[in-house]
Structures are given as structure tokens and as C-alpha cells.
C-alpha positions in Angstrom: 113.5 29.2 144.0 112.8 33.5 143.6 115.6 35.1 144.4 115.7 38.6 145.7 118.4 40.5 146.9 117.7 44.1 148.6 119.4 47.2 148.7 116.9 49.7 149.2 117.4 49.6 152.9 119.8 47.1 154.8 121.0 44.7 152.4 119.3 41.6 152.8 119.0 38.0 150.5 115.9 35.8 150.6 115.1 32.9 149.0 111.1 32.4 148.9 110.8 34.8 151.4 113.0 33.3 153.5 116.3 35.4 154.7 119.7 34.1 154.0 122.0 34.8 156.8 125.0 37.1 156.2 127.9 38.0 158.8 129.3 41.6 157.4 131.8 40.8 155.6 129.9 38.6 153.3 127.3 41.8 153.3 130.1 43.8 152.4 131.2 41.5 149.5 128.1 41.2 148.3 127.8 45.1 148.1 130.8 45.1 146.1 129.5 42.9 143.6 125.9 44.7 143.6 127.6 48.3 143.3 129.7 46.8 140.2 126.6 44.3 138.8 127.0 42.7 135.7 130.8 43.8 135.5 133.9 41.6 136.6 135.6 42.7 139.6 139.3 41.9 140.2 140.3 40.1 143.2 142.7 42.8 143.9 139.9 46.0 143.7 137.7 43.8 146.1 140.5 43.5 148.4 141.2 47.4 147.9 137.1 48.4 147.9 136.5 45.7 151.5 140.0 46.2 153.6 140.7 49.5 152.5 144.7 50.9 152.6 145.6 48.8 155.4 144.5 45.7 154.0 146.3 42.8 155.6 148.9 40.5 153.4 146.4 37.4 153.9 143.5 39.6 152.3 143.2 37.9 149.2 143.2 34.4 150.7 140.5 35.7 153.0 138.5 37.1 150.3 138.5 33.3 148.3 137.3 32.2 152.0 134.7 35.0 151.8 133.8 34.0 148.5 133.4 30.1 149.1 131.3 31.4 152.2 128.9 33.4 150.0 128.5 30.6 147.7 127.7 28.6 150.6 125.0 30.3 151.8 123.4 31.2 148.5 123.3 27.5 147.5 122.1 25.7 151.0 119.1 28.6 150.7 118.8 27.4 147.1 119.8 30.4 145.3 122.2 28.6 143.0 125.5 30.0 142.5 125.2 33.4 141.2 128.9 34.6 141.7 130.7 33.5 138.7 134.6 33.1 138.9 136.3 34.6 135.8 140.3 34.1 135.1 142.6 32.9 137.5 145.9 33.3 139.6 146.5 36.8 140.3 144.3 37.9 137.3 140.8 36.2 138.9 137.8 38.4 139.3 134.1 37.4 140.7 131.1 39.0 138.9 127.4 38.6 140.1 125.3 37.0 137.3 121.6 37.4 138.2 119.0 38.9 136.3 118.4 42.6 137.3 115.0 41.8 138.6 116.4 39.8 141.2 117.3 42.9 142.7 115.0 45.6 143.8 117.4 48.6 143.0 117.1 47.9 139.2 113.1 47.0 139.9 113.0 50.4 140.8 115.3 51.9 137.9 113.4 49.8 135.6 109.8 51.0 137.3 110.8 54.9 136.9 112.3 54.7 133.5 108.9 53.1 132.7 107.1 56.0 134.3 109.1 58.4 132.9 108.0 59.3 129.5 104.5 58.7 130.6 104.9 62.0 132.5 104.4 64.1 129.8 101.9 66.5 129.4 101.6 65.8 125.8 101.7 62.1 125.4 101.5 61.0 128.8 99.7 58.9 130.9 99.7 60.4 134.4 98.0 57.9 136.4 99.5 55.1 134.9 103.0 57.0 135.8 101.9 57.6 139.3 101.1 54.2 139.5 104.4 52.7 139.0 106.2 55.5 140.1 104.5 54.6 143.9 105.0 51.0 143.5 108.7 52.2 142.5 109.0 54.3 145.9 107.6 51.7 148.1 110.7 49.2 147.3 113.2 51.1 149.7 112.5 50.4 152.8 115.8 52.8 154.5 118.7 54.0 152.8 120.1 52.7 150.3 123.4 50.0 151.1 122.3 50.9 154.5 124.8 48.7 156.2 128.2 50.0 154.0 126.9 53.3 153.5 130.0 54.6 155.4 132.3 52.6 152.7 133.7 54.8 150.4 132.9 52.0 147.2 129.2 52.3 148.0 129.2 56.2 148.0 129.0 56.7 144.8 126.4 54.5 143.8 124.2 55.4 146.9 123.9 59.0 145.5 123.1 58.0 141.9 120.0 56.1 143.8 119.2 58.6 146.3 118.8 61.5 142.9 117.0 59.0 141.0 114.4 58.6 144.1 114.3 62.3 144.7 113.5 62.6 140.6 110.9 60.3 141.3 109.6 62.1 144.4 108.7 64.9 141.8 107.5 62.9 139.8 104.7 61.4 141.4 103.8 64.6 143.5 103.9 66.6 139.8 101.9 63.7 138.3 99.2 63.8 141.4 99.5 67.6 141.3 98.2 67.4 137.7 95.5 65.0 138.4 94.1 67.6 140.8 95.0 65.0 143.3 96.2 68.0 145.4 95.3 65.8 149.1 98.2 62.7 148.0 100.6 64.8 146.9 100.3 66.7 150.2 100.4 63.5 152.2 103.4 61.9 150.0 105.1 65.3 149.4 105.1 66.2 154.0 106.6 62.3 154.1 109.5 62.6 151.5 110.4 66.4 153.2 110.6 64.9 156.6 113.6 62.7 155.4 115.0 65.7 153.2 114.2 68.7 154.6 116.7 70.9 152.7 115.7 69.7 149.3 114.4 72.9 147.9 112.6 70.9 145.3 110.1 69.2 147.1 109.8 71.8 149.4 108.7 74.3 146.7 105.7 71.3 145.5 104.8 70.9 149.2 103.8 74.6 149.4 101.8 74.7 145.8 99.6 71.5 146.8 98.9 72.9 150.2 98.1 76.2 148.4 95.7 74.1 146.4 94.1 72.7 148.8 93.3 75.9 150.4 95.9 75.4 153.3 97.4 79.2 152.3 98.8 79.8 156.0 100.3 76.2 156.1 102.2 76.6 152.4 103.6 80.2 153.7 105.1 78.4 156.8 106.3 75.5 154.9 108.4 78.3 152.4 109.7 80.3 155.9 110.9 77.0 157.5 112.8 75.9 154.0 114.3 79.8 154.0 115.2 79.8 157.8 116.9 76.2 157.6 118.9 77.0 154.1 119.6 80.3 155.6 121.8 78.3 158.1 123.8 76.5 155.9 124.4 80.2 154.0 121.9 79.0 151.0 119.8 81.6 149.8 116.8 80.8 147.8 115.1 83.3 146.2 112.9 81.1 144.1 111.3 79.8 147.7 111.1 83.6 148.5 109.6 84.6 145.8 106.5 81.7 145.9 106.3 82.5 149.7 105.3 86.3 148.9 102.8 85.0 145.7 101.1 82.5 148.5 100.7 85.5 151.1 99.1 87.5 148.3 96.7 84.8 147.8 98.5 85.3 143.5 99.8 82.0 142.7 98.1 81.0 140.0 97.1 76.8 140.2 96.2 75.0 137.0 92.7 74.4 136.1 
């Protein structure tokens, strides 16, 4: 049986393709243990990290149920039993044992770390890094932990993946930029700012492949909507400025 647990979007379990069914608290369980994978969680910080302050004296009899419940449904789907009891009595913790490429947040840490040093201008391989930095990308399907992303145990975690996607986001648009593959970096560069529009960053690469694909007018307004929209949240950016000006002058110089 494959295993696959997803993150990268609502969190989800199938086994051969198939779902397994999960009511939210087993969701939420199961989030715990992904958030804290490979590491043994006590029963106690589960029952803190799921209930919160108010959580109920028949929490941690609950949380056995929720755990029987979880091994339940992993096994009748054929998954095995990949949540491994460790200690007992009021020391007991769970961990998750399953290897990393079960799950398609470490696919993708293990896909950009790949891509990573091949992104170097000296010893790099660009396409080969655009290549698996796009395969990388086209795991998350939403945001990440999408259905605890209110919980504060999750927070954490979702913005460690949310800055390694934006890195990659640069990434790839640099790496396509490079290739003089101006055209797909506009297309993937006008997707990822529609999701993050006040991300300075991508804005700024937006605006240099437009400018290189002789959209001038088009790269100007995509600078004067960043400025106007930081502007309102009192952000000044006087690197965007700066380019905006270069791109009306028709100076910014693109690389050969």
C-alpha cells in the first residue's frame, strides 16, 4: 500500500489513491503529529495543542479514543499503524513514524533543497533547478494545514512553509529569468502575486520579466499598484520606486 498524507492544502490521507475518511478531530490530531514529525509528543501537549486552555477533565481519555480512532482508520485503509505509542501512564506520548516521503510537505522541502544549490550562476544547473523547483510548487494544492490553520500549534509551522514556497517562487521565476525564458516567468510570477500581492519580492521580478518581454507600460503599472497597496498599510518602498522610474526611462538594464 503507498501511503500519502497531504498538507499542502486541506489535510487529507490516501492509501492508493484512495482517501481515508477523517472527522476533525482526528484531522486535528493528525496535524499535531505532522507539525511535530519524527518527534514524540506528550499526551499532555496534545491535549494542550487540540483543546486549548479550556480543555475538558476527560481530555486525555478522549485523546486515547482519538488515537485508537486514527489507528483505526489508517489500518482498515491499509496504511499500517504509523502512530507509535512511546512510555506510559501519565508519561505516554504518540509519535508519527513514516518516512518523510510519505508526506508531500517534506517532498517539497526535499525537492527545493535539491534545487537549491543548482541555482547558482557558477556551478548551477538552471533548468534542471526549474525543473524540480515546478514539480516542488505544484504539490500544494491551497494553504498549507488548511483545515487548523486557525490553531495556534499549526501557526508556526505554516509560516516556515509559506517562506520556503515564497523562496521557491524566486527561485524558479530567477532561474526562468536567466534562461531568457522571460514569457514563464511572467505567466508563473502574475499567478504567485495574485495570492500575495504585497510581497515586494515577486512583485519587483514581475515588473523585470514584463520589462523583458517588451511589456514596458504593463511593468510600470505592476510597480504603481505594489506602491499604492504598501502605501496603505504605511510601507514605503523605495526599491519598487526606484525600478518603476528606471522602467519609465526605458534604463533598466536586462542581462544578455
Amino acid at each position: 500500500m503507498e501511503l500519502e498524507i497531504e498538507v499542502l492544502g486541506p489535510v487529507q490521507v490516501r492509501c492508493d489513491g484512495v482517501r481515508v475518511r477523517l472527522g476533525p478531530r482526528l484531522v486535528a490530531l493528525l496535524s499535531v503529529l505532522l507539525v511535530e514529525f519524527g518527534r514524540a509528543v506528550p499526551a499532555n501537549r496534545i491535549v494542550a495543542m487540540v483543546w486549548g486552555a479550556g480543555a475538558p477533565e476527560a481530555a486525555p481519555a478522549t485523546l486515547r479514543s482519538h488515537v485508537s480512532h486514527l489507528r483505526g482508520a489508517l489500518r482498515a485503509a491499509g496504511a499500517g499503524d504509523p502512530v507509535t505509542t512511546l512510555g506510559n501512564g501519565h508519561g505516554v506520548g504518540y509519535r508519527l513514524d513514516t518516512a518523510a516521503c510519505d508526506v508531500d510537505a517534506r517532498r517539497f522541502e526535499q525537492a527545493y533543497a535539491q534545487a537549491r544549490p543548482l541555482l547558482s550562476g557558477t556551478t548551477g544547473d538552471l533548468e534542471r533547478a526549474s525543473r524540480l523547483i515546478r514539480d516542488a510548487l505544484e504539490l500544494w494544492r491551497g494553504p498549507a494545514y488548511a483545515d487548523v490553520a486557525d490553531r495556534p500549534f499549526a501557526l508556526p509551522e505554516i509560516a516556515r512553509l509559506n517562506a520556503l514556497r515564497r523562496a521557491a517562487r524566486r527561485g524558479l521565476a530567477g532561474a526562468l529569468t536567466a534562461l531568457g525564458r522571460h514569457g514563464e516567468a511572467v505567466g508563473e510570477l502574475a499567478g504567485h502575486l495574485a495570492e500575495e500581492p504585497y510581497d515586494e519580492g515577486l512583485r519587483h521580478q514581475l515588473a523585470v520579466a514584463l520589462y523583458a518581454e517588451q511589456r514596458a507600460d504593463e511593468a510600470a503599472q505592476v510597480c504603481r499598484d505594489g506602491l499604492r497597496l504598501l502605501r496603505e498599510r504605511g510601507i514605503e518602498a523605495p526599491g519598487l520606486h526606484s525600478l518603476q522610474l528606471t522602467i519609465l526611462r526605458r534604463e533598466l538594464p536586462l542581462a544578455s
